[in-house]
PyMOL Python script that loads the backbone (N, CA, C, O; Angstrom):
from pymol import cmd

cmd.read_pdbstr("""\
ATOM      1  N   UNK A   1       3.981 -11.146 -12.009  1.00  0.00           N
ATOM      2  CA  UNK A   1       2.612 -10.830 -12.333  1.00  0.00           C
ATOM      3  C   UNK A   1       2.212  -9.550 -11.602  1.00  0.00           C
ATOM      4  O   UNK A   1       2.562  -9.439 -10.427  1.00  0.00           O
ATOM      5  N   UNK A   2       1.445  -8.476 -12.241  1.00  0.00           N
ATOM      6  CA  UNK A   2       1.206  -7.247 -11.792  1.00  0.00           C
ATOM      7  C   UNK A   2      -0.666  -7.306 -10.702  1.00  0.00           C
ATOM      8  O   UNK A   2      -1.841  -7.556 -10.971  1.00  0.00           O
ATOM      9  N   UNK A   3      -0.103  -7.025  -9.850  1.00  0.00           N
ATOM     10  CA  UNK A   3      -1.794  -6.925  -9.444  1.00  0.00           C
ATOM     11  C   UNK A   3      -2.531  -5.444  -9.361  1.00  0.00           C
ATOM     12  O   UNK A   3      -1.851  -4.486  -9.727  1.00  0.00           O
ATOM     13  N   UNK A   4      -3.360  -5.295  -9.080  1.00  0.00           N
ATOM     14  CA  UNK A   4      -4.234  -4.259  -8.773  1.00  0.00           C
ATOM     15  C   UNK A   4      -4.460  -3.944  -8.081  1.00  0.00           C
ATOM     16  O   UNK A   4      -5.130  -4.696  -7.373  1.00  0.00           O
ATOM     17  N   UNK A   5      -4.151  -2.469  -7.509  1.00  0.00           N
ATOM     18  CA  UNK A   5      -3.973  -2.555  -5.724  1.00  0.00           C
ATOM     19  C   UNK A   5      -4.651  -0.684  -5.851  1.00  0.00           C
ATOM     20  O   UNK A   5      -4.561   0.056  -6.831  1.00  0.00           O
ATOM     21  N   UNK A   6      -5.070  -0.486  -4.964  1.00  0.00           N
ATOM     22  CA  UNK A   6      -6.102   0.936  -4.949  1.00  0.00           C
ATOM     23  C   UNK A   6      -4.925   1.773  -3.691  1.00  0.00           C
ATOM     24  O   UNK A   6      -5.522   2.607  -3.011  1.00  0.00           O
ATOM     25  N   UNK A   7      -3.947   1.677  -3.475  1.00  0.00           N
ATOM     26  CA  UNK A   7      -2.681   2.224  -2.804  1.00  0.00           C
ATOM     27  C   UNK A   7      -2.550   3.489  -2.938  1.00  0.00           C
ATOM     28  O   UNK A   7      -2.909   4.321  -2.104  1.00  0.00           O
ATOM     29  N   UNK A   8      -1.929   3.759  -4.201  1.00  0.00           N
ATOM     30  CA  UNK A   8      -1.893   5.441  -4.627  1.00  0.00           C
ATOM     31  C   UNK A   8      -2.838   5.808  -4.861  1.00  0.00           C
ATOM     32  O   UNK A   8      -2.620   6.855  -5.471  1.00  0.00           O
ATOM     33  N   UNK A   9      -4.411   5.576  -4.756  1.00  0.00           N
ATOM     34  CA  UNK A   9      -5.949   6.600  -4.664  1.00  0.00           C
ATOM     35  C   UNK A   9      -5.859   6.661  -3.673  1.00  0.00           C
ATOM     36  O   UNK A   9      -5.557   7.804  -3.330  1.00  0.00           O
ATOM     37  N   UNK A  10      -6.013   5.646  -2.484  1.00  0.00           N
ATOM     38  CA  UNK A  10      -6.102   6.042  -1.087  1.00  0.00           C
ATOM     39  C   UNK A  10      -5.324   6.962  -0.893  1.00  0.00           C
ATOM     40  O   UNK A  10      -5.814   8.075  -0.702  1.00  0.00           O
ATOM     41  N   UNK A  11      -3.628   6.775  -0.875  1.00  0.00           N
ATOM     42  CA  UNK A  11      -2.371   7.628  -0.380  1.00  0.00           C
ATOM     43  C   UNK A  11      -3.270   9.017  -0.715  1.00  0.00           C
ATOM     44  O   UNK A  11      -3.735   9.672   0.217  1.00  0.00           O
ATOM     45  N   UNK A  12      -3.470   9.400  -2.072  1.00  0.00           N
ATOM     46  CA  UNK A  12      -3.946  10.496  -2.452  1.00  0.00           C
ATOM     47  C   UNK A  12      -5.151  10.943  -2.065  1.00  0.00           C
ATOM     48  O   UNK A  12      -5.299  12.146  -1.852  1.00  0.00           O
ATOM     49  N   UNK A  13      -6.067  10.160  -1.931  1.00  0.00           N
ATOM     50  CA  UNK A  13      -7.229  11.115  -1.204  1.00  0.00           C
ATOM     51  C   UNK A  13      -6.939  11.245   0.478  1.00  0.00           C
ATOM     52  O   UNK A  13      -7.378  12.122   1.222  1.00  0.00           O
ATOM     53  N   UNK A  14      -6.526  10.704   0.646  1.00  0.00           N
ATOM     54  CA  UNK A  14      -5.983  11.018   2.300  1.00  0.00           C
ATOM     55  C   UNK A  14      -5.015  12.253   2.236  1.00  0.00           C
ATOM     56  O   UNK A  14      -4.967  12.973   3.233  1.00  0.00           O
ATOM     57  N   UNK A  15      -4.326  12.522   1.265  1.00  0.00           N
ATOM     58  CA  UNK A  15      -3.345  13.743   1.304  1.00  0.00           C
ATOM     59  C   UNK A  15      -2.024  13.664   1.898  1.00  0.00           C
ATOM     60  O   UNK A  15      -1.373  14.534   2.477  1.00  0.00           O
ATOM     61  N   UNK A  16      -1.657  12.010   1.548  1.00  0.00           N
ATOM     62  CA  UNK A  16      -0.363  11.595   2.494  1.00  0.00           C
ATOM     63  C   UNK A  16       0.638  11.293   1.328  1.00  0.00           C
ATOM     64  O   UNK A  16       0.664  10.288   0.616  1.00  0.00           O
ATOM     65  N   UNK A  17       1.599  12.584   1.288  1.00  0.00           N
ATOM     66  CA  UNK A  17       2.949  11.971   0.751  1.00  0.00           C
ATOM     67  C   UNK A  17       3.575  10.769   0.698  1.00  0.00           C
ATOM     68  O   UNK A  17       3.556   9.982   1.644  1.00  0.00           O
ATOM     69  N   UNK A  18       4.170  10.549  -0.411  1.00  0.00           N
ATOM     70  CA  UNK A  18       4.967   9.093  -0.363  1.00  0.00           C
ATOM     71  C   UNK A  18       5.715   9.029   0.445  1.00  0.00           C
ATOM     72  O   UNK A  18       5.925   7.835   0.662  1.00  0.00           O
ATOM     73  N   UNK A  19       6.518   9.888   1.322  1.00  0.00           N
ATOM     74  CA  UNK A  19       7.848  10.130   2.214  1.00  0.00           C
ATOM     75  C   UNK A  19       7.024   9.566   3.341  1.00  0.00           C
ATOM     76  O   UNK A  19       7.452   8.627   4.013  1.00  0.00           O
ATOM     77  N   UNK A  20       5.863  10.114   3.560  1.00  0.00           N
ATOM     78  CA  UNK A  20       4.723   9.869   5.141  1.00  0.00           C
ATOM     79  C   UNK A  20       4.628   8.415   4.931  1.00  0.00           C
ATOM     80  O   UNK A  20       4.912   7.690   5.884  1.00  0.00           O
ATOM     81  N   UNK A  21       4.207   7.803   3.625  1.00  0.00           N
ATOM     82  CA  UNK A  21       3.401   6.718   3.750  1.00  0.00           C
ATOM     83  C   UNK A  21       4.993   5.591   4.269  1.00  0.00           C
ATOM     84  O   UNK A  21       5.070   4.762   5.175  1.00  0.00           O
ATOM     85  N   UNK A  22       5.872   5.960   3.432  1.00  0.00           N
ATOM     86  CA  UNK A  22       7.345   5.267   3.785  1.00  0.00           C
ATOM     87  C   UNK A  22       7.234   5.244   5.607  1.00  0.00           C
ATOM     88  O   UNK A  22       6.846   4.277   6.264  1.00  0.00           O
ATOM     89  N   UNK A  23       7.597   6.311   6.051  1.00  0.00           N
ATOM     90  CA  UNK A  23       7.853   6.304   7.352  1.00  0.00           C
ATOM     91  C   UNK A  23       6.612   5.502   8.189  1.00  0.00           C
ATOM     92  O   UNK A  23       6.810   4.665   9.069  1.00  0.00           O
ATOM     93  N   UNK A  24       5.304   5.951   7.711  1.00  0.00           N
ATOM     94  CA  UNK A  24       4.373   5.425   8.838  1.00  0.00           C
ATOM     95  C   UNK A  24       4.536   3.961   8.730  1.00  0.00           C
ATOM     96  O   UNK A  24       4.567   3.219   9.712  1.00  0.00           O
ATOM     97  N   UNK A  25       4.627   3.615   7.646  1.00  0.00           N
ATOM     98  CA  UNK A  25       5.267   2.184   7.434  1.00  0.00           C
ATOM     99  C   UNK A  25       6.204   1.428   7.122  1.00  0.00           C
ATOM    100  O   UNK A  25       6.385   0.412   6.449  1.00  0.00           O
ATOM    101  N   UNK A  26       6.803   2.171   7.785  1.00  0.00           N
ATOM    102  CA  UNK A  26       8.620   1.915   8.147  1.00  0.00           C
ATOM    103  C   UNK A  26       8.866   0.986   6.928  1.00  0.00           C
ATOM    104  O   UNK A  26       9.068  -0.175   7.284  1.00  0.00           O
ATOM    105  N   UNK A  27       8.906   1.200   5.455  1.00  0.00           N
ATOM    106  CA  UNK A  27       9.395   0.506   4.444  1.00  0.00           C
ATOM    107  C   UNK A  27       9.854   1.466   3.845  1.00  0.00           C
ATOM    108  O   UNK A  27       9.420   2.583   4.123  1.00  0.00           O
ATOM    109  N   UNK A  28      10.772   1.319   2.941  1.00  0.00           N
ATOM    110  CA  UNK A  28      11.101   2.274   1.848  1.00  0.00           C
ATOM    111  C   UNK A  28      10.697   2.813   0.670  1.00  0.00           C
ATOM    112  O   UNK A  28       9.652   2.302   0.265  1.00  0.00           O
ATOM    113  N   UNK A  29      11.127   3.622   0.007  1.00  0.00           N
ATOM    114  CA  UNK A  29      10.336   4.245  -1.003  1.00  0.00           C
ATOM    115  C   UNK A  29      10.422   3.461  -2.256  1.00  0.00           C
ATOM    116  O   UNK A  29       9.629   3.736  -3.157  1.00  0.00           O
ATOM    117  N   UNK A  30      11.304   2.503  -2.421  1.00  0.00           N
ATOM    118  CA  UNK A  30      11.388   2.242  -3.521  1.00  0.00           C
ATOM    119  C   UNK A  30      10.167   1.339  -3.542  1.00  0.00           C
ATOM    120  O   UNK A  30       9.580   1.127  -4.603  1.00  0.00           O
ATOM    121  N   UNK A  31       9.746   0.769  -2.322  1.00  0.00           N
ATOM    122  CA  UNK A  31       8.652  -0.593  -2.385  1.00  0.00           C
ATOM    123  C   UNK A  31       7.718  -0.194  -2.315  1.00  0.00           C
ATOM    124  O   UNK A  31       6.785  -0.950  -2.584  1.00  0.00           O
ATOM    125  N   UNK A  32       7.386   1.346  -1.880  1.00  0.00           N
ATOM    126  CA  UNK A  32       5.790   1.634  -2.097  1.00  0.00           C
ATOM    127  C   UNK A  32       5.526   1.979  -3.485  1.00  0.00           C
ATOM    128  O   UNK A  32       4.565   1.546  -4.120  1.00  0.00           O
ATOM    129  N   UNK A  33       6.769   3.096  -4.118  1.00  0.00           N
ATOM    130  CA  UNK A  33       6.622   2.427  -5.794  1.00  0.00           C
ATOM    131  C   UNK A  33       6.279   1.691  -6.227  1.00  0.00           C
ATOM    132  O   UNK A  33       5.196   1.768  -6.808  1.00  0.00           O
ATOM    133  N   UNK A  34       7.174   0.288  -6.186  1.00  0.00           N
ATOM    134  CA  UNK A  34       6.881  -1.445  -6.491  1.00  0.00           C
ATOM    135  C   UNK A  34       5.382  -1.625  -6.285  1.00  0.00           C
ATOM    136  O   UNK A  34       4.688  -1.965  -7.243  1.00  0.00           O
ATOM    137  N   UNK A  35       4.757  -1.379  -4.878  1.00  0.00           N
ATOM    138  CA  UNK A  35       3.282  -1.540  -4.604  1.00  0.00           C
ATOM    139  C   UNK A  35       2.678  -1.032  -5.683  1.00  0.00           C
ATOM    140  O   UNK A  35       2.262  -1.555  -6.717  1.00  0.00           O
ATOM    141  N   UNK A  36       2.704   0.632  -5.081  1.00  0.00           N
ATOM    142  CA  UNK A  36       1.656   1.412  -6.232  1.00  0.00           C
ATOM    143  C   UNK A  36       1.441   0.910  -7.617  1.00  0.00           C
ATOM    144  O   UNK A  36       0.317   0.771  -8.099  1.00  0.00           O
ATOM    145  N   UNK A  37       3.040   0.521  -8.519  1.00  0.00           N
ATOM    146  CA  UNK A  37       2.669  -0.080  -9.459  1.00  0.00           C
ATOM    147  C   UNK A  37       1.975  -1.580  -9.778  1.00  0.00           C
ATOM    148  O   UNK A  37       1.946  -2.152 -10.868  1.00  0.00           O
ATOM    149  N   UNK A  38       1.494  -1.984  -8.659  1.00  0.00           N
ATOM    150  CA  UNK A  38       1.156  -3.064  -9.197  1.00  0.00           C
ATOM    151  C   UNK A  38       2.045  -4.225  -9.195  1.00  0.00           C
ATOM    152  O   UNK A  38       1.576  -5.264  -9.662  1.00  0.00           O
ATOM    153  N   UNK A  39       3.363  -4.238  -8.710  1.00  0.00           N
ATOM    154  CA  UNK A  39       4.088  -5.263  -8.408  1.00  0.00           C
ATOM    155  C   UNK A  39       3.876  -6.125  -7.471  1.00  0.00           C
ATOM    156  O   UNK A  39       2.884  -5.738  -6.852  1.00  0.00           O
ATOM    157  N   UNK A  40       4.247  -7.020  -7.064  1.00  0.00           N
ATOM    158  CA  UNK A  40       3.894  -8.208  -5.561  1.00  0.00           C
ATOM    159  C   UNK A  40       4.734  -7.470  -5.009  1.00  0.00           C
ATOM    160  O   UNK A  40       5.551  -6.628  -5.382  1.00  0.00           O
ATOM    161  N   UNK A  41       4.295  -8.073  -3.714  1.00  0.00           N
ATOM    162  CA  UNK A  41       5.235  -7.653  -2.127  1.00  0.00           C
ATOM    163  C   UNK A  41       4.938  -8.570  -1.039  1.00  0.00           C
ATOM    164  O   UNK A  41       3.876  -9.179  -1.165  1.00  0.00           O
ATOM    165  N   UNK A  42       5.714  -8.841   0.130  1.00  0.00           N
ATOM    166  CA  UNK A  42       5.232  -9.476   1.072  1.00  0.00           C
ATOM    167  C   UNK A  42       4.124  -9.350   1.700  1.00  0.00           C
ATOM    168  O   UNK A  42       3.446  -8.326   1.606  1.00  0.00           O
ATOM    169  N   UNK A  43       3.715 -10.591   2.581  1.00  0.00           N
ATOM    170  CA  UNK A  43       2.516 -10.028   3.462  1.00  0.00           C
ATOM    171  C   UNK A  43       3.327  -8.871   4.298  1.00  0.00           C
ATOM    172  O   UNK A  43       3.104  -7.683   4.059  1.00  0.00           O
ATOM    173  N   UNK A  44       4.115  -9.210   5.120  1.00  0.00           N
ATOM    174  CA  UNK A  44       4.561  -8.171   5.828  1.00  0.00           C
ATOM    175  C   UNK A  44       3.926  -7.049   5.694  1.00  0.00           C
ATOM    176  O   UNK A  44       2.986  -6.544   6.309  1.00  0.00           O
ATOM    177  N   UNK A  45       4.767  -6.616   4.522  1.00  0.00           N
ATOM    178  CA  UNK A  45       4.855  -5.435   3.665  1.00  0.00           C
ATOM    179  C   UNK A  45       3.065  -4.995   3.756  1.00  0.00           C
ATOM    180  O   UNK A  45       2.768  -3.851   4.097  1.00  0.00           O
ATOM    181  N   UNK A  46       2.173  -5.831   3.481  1.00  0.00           N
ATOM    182  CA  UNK A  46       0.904  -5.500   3.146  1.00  0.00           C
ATOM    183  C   UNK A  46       0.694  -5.644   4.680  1.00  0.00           C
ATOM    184  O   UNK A  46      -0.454  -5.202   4.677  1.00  0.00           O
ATOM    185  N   UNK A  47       0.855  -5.835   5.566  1.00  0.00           N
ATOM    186  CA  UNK A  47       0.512  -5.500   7.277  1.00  0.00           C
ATOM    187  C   UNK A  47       1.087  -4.511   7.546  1.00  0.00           C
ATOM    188  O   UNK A  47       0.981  -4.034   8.676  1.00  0.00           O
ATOM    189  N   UNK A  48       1.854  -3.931   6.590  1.00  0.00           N
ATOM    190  CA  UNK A  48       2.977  -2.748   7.235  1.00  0.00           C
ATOM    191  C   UNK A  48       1.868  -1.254   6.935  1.00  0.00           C
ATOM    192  O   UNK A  48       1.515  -0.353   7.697  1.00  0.00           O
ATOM    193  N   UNK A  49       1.571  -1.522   5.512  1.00  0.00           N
ATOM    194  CA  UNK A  49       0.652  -0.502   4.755  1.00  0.00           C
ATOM    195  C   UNK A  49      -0.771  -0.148   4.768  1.00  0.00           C
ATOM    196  O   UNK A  49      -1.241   0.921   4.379  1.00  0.00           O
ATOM    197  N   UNK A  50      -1.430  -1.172   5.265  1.00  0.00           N
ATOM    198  CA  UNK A  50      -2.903  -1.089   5.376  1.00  0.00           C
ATOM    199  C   UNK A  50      -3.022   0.168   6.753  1.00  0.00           C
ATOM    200  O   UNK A  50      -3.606   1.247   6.653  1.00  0.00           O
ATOM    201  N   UNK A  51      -2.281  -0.360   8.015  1.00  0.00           N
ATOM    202  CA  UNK A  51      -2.347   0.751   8.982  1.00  0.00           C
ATOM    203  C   UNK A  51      -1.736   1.556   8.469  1.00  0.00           C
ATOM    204  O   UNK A  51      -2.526   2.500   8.427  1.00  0.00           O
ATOM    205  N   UNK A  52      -0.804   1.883   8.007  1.00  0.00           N
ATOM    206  CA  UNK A  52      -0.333   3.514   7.703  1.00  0.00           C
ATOM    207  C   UNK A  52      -1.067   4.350   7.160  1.00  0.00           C
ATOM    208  O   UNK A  52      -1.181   5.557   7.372  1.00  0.00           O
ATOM    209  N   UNK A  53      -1.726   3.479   6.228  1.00  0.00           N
ATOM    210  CA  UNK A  53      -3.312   4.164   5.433  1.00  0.00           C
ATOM    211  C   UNK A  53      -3.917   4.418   6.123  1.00  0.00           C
ATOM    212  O   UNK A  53      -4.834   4.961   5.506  1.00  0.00           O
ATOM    213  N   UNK A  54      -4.233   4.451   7.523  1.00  0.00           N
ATOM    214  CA  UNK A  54      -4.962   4.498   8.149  1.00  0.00           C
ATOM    215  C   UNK A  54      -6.689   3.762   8.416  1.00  0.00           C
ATOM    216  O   UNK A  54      -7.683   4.286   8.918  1.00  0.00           O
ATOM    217  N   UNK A  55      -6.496   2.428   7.865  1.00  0.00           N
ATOM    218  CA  UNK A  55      -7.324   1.192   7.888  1.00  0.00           C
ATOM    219  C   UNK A  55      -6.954  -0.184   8.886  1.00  0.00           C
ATOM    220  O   UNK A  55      -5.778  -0.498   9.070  1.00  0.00           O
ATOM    221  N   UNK A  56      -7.745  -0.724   9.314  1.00  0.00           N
ATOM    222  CA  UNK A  56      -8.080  -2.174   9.738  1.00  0.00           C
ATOM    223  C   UNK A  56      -7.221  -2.966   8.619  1.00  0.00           C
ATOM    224  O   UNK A  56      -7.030  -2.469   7.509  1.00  0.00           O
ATOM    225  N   UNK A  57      -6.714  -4.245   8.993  1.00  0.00           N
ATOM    226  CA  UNK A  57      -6.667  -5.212   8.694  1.00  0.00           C
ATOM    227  C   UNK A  57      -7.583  -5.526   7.727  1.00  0.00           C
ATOM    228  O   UNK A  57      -7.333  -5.546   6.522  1.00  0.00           O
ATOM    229  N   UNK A  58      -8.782  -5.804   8.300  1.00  0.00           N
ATOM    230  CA  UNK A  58     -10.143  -6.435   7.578  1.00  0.00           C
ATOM    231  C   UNK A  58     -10.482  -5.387   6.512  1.00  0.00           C
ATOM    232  O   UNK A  58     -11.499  -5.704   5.896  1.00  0.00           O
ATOM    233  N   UNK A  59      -9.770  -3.893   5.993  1.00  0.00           N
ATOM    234  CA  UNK A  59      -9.850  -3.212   4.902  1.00  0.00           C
ATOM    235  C   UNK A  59      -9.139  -4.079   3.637  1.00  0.00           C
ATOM    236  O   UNK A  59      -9.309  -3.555   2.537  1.00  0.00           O
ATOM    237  N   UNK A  60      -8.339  -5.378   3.648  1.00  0.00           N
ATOM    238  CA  UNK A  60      -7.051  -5.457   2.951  1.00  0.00           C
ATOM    239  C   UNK A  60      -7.600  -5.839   1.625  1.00  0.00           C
ATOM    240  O   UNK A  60      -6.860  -5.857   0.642  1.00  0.00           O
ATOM    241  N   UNK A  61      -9.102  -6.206   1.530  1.00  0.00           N
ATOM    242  CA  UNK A  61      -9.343  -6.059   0.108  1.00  0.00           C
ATOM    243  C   UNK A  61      -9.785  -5.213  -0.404  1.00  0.00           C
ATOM    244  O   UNK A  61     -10.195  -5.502  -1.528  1.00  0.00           O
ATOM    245  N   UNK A  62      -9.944  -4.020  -0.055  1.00  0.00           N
ATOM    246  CA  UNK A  62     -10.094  -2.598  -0.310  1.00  0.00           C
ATOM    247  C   UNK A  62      -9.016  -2.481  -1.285  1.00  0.00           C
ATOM    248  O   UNK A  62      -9.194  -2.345  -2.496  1.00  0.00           O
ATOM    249  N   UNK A  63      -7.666  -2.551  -0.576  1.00  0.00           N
ATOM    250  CA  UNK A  63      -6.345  -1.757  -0.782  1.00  0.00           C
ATOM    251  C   UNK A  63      -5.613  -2.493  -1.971  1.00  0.00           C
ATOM    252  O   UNK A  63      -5.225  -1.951  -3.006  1.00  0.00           O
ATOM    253  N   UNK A  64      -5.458  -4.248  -1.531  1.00  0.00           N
ATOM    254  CA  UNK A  64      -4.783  -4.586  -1.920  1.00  0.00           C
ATOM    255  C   UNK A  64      -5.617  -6.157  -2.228  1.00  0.00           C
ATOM    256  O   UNK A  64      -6.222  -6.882  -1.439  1.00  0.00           O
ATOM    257  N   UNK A  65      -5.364  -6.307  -3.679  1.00  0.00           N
ATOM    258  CA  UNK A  65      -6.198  -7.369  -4.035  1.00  0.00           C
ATOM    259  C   UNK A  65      -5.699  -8.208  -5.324  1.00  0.00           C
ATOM    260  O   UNK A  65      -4.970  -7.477  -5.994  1.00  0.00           O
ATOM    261  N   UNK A  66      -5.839  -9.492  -5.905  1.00  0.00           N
ATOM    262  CA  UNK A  66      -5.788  -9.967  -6.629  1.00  0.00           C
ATOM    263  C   UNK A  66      -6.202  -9.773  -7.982  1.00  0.00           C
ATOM    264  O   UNK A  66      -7.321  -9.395  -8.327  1.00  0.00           O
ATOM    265  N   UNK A  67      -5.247 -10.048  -8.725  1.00  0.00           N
ATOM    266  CA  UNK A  67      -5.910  -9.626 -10.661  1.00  0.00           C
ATOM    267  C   UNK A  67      -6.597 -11.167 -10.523  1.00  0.00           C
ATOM    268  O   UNK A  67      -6.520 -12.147  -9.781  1.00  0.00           O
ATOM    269  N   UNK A  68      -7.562 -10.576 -12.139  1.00  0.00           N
ATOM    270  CA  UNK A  68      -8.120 -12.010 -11.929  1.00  0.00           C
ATOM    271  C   UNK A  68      -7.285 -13.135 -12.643  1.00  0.00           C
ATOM    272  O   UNK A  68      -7.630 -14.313 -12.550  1.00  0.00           O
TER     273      UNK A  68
END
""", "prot")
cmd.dss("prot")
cmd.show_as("cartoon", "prot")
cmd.util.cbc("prot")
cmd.orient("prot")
């Protein structure tokens, strides 16, 4: 199931390459793909990314959220 996740607007209005967002959150590129599109991922994964974005925790329904 695909969700809806606001990932690649943030990445992009912040002005942070996919290579940056990989490293600041030590995951790989293929899974911030997977994210951006809308694929599932671990929590991990979603504790890994919210700080690299440079957000709180308590941002995570900003970023990353449920379809209905």
């Amino acid at each position: 199931m695909q969700r809806k996740n606001s990932v690649k607007q943030l990445r992009e209005s912040l002005l942070i390459r996919k290579a940056e967002l990989t490293r600041k959150a030590q995951i790989s590129p293929f899974t911030v793909s997977r994210i951006e599109k809308g694929l599932p991922c671990h929590m991990e994964t979603k504790r890994k990314i919210i700080p690299a974005l440079g957000l709180e925790v308590s941002d995570k329904d900003r970023v990353l959220f449920e379809s209905d």
